[in-house]
C-alpha positions in Angstrom: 46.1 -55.3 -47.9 48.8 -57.6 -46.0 48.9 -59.3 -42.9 47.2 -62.7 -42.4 44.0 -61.3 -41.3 40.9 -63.5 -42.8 39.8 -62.5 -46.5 36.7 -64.7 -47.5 36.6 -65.2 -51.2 34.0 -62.6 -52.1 36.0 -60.1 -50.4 39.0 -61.0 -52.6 36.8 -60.6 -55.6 36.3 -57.2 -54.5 39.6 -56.1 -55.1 41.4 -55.5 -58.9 42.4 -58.3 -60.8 46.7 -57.5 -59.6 45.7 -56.8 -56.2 44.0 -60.0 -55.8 47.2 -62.4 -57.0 49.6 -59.3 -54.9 47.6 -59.8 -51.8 48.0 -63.7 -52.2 51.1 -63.7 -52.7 52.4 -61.1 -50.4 49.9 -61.7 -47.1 51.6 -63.9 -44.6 50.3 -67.3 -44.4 48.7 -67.9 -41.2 45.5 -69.4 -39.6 43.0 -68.4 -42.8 45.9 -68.8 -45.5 47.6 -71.3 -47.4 50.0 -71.1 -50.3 51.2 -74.7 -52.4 53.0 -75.3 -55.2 51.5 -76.5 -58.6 52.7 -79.9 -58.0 51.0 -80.5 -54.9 49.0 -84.2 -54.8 45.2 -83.8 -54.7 45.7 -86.7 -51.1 48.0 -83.5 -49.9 45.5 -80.8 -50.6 43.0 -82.8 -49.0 44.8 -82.4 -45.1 44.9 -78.5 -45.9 41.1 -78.9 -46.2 40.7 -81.3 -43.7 42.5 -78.8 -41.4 40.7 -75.5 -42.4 37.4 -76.9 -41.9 38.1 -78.6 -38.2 39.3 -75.1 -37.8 38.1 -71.8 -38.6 38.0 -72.2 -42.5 40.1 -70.3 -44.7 41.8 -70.0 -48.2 43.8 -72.5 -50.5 45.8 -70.9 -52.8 47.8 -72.9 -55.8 50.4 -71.4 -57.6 52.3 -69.9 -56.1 56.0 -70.8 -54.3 58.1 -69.3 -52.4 56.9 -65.9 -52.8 57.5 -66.8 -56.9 54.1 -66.9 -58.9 54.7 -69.9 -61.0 50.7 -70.4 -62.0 48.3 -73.8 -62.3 47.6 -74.2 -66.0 50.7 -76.4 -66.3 49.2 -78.8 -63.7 47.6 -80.8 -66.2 45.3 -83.7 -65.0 46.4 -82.5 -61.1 43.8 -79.5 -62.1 41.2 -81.9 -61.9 42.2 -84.0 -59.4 42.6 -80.7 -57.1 38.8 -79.9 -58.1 37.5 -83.7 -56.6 40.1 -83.4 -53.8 37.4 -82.8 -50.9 35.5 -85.2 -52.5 38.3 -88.1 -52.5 39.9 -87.3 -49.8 37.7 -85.7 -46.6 35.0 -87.7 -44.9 32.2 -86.4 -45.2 33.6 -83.7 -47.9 34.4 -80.6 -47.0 32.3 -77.8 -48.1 33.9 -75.5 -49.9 34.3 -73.2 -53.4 36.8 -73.6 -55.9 37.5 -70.8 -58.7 40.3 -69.8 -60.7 41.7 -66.3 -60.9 43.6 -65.1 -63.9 47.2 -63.9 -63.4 50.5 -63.6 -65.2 53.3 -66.1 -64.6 56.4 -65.1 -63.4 57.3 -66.6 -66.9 55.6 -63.3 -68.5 52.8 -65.8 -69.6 49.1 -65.4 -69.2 48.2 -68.0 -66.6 45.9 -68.8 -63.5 45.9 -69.5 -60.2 43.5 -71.9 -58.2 41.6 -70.2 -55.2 39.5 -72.5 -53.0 37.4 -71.3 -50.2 36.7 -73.7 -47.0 34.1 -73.3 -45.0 34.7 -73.4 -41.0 32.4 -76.6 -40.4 30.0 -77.7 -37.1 31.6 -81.4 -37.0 35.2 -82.7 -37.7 36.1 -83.8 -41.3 38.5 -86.2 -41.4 40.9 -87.6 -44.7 40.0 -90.5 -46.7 42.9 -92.6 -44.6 41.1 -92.0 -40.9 43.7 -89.1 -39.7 42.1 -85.8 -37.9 44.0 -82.7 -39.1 43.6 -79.0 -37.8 44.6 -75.5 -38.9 46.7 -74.2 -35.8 48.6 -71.0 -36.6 50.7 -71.5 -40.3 50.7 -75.3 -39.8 48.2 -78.3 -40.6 48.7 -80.1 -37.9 48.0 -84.1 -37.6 46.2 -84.7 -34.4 46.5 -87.8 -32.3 43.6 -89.7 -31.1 43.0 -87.8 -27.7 43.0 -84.7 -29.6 40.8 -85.5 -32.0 38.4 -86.7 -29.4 38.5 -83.4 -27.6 37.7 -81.5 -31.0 34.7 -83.6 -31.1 33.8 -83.1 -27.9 34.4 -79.1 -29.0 32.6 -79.3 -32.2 29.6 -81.5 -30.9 30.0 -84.3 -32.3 30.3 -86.5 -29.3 29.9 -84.5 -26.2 31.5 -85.6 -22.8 29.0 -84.9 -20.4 26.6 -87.3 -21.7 28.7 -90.2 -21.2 27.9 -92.7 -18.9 30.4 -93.0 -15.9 30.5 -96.7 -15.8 32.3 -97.4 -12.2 29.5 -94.6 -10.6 25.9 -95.9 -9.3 22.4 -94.3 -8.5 23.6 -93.7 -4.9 26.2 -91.5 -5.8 23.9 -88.6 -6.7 22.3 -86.4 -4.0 18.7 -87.3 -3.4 17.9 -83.9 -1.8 19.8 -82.3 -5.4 17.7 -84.7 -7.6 14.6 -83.9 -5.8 15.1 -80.1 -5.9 16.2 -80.4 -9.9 13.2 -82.7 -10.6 10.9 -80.1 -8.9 12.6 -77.3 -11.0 11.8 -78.9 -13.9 7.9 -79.4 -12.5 8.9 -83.3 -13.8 5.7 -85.8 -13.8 6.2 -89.7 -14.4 9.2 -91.5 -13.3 12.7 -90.2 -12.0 14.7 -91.9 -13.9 13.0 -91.1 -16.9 12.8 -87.6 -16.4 16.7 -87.8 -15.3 17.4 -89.7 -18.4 15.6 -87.1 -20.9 18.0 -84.6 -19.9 21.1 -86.6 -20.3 22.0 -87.0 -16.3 21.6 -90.3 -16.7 22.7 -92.8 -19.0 22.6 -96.2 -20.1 25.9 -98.9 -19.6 25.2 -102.4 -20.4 22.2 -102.7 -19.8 22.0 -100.6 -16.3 21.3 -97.1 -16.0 24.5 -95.3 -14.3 24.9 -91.3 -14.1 26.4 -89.9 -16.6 29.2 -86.9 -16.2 26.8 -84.2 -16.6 24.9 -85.9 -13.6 27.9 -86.4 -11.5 29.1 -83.1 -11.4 25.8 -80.9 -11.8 23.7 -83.4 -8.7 27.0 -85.7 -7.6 27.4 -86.1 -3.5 31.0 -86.2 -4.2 31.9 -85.4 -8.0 35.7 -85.2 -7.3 35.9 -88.7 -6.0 35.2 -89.7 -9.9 36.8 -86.0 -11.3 39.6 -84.8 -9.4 40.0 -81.5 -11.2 36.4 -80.0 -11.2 36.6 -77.5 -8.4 36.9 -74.3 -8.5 40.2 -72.6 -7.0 40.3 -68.8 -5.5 43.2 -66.9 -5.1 43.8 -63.5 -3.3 47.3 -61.7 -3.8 48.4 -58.9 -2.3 49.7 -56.4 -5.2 49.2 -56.5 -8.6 51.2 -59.6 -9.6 52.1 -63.5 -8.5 55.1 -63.2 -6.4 57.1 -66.7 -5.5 59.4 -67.6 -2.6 60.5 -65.1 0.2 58.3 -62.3 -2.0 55.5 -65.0 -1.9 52.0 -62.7 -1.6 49.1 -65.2 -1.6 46.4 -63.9 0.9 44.1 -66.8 0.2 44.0 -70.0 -1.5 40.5 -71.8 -0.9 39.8 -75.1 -3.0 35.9 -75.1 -3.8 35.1 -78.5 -4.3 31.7 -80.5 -4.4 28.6 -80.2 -6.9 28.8 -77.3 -9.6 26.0 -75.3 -8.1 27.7 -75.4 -4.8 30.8 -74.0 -6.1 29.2 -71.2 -7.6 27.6 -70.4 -4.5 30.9 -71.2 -2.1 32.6 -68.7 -5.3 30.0 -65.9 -4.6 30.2 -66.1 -0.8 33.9 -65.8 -0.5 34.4 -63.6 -3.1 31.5 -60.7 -1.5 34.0 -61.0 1.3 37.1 -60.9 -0.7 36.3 -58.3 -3.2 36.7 -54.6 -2.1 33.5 -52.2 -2.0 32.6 -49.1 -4.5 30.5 -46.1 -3.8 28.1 -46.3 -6.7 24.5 -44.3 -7.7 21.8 -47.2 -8.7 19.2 -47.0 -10.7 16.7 -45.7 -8.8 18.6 -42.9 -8.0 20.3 -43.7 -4.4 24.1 -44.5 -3.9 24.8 -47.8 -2.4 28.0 -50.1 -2.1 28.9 -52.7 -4.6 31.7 -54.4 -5.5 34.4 -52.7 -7.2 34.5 -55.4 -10.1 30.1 -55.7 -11.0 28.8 -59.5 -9.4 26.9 -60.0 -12.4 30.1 -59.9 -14.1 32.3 -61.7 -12.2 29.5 -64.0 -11.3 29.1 -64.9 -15.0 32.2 -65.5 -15.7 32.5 -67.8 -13.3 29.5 -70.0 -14.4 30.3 -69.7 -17.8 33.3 -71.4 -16.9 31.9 -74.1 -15.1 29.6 -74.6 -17.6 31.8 -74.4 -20.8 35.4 -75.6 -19.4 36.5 -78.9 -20.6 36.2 -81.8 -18.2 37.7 -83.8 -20.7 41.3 -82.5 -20.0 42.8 -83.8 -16.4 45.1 -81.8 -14.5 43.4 -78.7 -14.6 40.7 -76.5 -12.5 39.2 -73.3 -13.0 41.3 -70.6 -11.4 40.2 -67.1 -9.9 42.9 -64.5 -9.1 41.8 -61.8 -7.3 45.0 -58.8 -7.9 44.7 -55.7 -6.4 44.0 -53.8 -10.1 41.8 -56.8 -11.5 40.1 -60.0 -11.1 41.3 -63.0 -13.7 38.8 -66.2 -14.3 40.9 -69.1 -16.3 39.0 -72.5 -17.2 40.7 -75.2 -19.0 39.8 -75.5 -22.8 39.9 -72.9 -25.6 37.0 -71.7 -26.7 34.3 -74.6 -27.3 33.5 -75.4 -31.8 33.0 -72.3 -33.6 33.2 -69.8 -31.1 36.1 -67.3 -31.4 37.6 -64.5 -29.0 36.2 -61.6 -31.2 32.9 -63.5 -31.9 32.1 -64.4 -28.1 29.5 -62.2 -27.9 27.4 -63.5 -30.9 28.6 -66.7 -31.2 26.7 -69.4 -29.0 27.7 -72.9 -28.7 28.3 -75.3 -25.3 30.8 -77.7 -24.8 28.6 -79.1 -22.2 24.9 -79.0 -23.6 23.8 -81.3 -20.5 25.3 -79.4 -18.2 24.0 -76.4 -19.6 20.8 -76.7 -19.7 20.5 -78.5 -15.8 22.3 -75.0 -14.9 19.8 -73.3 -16.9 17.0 -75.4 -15.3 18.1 -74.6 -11.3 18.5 -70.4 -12.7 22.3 -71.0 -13.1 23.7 -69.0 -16.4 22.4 -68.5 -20.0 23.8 -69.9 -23.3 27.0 -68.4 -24.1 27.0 -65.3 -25.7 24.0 -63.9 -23.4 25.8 -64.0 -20.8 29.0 -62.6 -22.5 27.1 -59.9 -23.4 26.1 -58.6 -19.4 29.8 -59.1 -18.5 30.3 -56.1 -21.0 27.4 -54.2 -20.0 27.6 -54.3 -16.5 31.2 -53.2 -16.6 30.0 -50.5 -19.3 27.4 -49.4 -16.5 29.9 -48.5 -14.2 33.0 -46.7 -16.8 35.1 -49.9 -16.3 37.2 -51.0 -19.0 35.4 -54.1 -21.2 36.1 -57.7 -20.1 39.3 -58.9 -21.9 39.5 -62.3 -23.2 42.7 -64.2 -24.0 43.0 -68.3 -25.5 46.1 -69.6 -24.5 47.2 -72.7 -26.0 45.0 -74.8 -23.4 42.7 -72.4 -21.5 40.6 -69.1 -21.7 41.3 -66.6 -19.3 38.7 -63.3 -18.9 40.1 -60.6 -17.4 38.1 -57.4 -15.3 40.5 -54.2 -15.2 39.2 -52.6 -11.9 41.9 -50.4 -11.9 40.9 -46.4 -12.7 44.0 -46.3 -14.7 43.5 -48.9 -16.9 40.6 -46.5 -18.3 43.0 -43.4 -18.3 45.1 -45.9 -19.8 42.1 -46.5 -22.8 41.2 -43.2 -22.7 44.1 -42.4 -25.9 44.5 -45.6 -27.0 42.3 -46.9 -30.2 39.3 -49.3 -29.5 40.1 -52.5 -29.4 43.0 -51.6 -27.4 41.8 -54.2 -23.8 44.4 -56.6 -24.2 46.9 -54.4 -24.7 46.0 -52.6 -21.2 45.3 -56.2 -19.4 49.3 -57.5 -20.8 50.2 -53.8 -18.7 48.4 -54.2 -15.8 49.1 -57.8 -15.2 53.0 -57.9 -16.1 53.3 -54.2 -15.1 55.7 -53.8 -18.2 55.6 -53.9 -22.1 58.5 -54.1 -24.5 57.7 -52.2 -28.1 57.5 -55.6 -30.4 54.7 -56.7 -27.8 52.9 -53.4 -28.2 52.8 -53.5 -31.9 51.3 -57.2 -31.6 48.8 -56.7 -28.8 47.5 -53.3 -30.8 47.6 -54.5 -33.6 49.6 -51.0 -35.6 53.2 -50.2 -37.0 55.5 -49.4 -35.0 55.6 -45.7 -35.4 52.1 -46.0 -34.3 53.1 -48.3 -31.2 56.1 -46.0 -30.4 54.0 -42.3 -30.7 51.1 -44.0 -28.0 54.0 -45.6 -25.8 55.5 -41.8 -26.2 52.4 -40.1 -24.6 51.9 -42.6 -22.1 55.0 -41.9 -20.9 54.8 -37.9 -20.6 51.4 -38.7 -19.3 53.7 -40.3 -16.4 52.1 -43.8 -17.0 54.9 -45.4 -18.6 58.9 -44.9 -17.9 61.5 -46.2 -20.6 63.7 -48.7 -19.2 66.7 -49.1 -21.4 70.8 -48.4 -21.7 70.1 -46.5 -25.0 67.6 -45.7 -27.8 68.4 -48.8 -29.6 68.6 -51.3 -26.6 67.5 -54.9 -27.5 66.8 -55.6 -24.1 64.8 -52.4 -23.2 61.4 -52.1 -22.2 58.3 -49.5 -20.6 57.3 -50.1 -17.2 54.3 -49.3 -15.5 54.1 -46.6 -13.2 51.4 -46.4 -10.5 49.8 -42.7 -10.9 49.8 -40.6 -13.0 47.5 -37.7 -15.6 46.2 -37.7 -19.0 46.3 -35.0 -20.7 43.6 -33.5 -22.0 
């Protein structure tokens, strides 16, 4: 077993006593592994934790160093101090399970190493001296006081669109909006009480002001406090972004105004954008629909106004409309606990106010409902599934609409989608990024690139066999064979 995939503790225990301490000290550290030393302080041990639980959770594994396995027992009082660590040194203490396993030194000597379990936690731990740390990749990284703000707002904590936007007043929502939401929600007593209970409003010194929630769900102009929360469409001609004299924009439209108006200003232009499939419906009669589903598309493009973070300035939602796929990009990796292969079972909102007045004008479902109909409706009509990547600052959902992207799947393992979505939207793949993106050796990677290529869907671009610089382009037509 190698690789830095995640290993809970009771999965470990599964394996033979040698494999356990081979497996921890051969598996790559990563973003559910750590390896320290036996003379690592119990203040130290305590930002590892603090990390793993703001993060995703994970193992701690003492004794062994550079690759050497050098065992605890020597510790001496550290051993203890290791055991109260989460207890001394996280607020509040992270939960977590701390065991020894026995193994043999590289001394020959009969020894043990110390295992301890974190669990990924709802709310962000923080060390006994006030610092925020997170679990990014191999590193425990110290966060600085925006970022630790946004992982609150990600985690729950403290969410931003229930704070009151001070320098806004009453008049700045829409009493048309208001009056159509309070009728929605069949509210009896007073407005502001009823706007209030559900977070739109809130209270600043004494006054009650909207909050952001209520700006941008029922705001006459929620830009004028929020410059970045529109939604921006984009129509290339082609299959890629092209710059300068090559430049292939078609359309650039800047949705701007209340969040249920963009989604409706989204759905209009993209109807007209989005070209037309032949399909049979349910009740047995063919009729046109878009060649990417609207429920799909349509989802995605709520979930993102629902779940992007307004906290982060400088960015809008994005939709790129190519001529092999439709891309929808929202500011924000994925909101708490949710993960990209969890998405569908994980639910949890960055923006619970938002949410639910969404939910209450028939905008959207919680997330992970409405993950799931992006993937069935694109099931329904033999399209590839949705492919979801986090970049370091967004998450962008991809629709293949492209029939050979599913020739393209057709011999590739499941799981293969982002392998097919790097293809289709860079048009080439070197062999180091196929092994990553599926996820196999590189004989593997090599034999599918092989038949892709004598399928005529790939051509090798290179001076030799053994060109660093080489790659496998994208061709546009092309067979499987059977």
């Amino acid at each position: 077993m190698s690789g830095s995939r995640q290993l809970s503790l009771e999965q470990l225990r599964l394996l033979p006593d040698l494999d356990q301490v081979e497996w921890l000290r051969g598996a790559a550290e990563g973003q559910w592994l750590e390896r320290k030393g036996p003379r690592i302080r119990a203040r130290a041990l305590g930002d590892v934790l603090v990390g793993l639980a703001n993060a995703e959770g994970g193992l701690v594994c003492i004794g062994i160093e550079d690759g050497v396995v050098e065992g605890a027992d020597r510790a001496g009082r550290l051993l203890n101090e290791w055991r109260q660590a989460a207890i001394d040194f996280s607020v509040p203490p992270v939960r977590h399970v701390f065991t020894l396993l026995d193994c043999t030194n590289a001394r020959g000597d009969a020894d043990h190493l110390v295992v301890i379990e974190v669990e990924a936690s709802e709310r962000v731990h923080e060390t006994s001296a006030g610092d925020t740390f997170l679990r990014i990749g191999d590193e425990t990284r110290k966060l600085g006081p925006f970022e630790a703000q946004e992982l609150r707002y990600d985690k729950g904590d403290s969410n931003f669109d229930g704070r009151p936007v001070p320098e806004a007043a009453d008049a700045d929502l829409d009493p048309e909006r208001v009056e159509r939401y309070l009728a929605s929600i069949r509210a009896r007593g007073a407005r502001d009480a009823a706007l209030r209970a559900r977070g739109l409003l809130a209270e600043h010194r004494g006054r009650l002001v909207p909050s952001v929630a209520g700006l941008l769900v029922l705001g006459r102009d929620p830009q004028a406090h929020f410059p970045e929360a529109y939604v921006r469409l984009l129509r290339y001609a082609g299959s890629s972004r092209e710059t300068g004299a090559r430049l292939n924009v078609l359309g650039d439209v800047r949705l701007a105004g209340p969040i249920p108006e963009q989604i409706a200003s989204a759905r209009r232009r993209l109807r007209r954008w989005l070209p037309s499939a032949t399909r049979l419906g349910s009740a047995g009669r063919f009729r046109r629909d878009s060649l990417v589903p609207e429920a799909a598309w349509l989802e995605a493009i709520v979930n993102g106004v629902i779940h992007r973070s307004y906290a982060i300035g400088g960015d809008h939602i994005r939709v790129e409309l190519f001529d092999d796929r439709l891309e929808v990009e929202s500011p924000g990796r994925l909101p708490g606990l949710v993960r990209v292969d969890t998405i569908r079972t994980t639910r949890f909102a960055r923006n619970p106010r938002i949410a639910r007045a969404l939910a209450d004008l028939d905008y959207g479902r919680e997330l992970g409902e409405g993950v799931n109909r992006m993937y069935e409706e694109m099931g329904r009509v033999g399209l590839p599934e949705p492919v979801f990547v986090q970049t370091p600052a967004s998450l962008r959902v991809t629709f293949l609409a492209d029939p050979l992207s599913a020739r393209i799947l057709d011999v590739l393992p499941a799981g293969s989608e982002r392998f097919v979505e790097h293809l289709v939207r860079t048009g080439r793949v070197t062999t180091s990024q196929a092994i990553q993106l599926l996820g196999v050796s590189r004989p593997t990677a090599v034999a599918y690139l092989g038949r892709l290529q004598s399928a005529g869907m790939l051509e090798a671009v290179r001076t030799s066999p053994k060109d660093p610089r080489g790659f496998w382009r994208l061709l546009g037509g092309g067979q499987l064979e059977p």
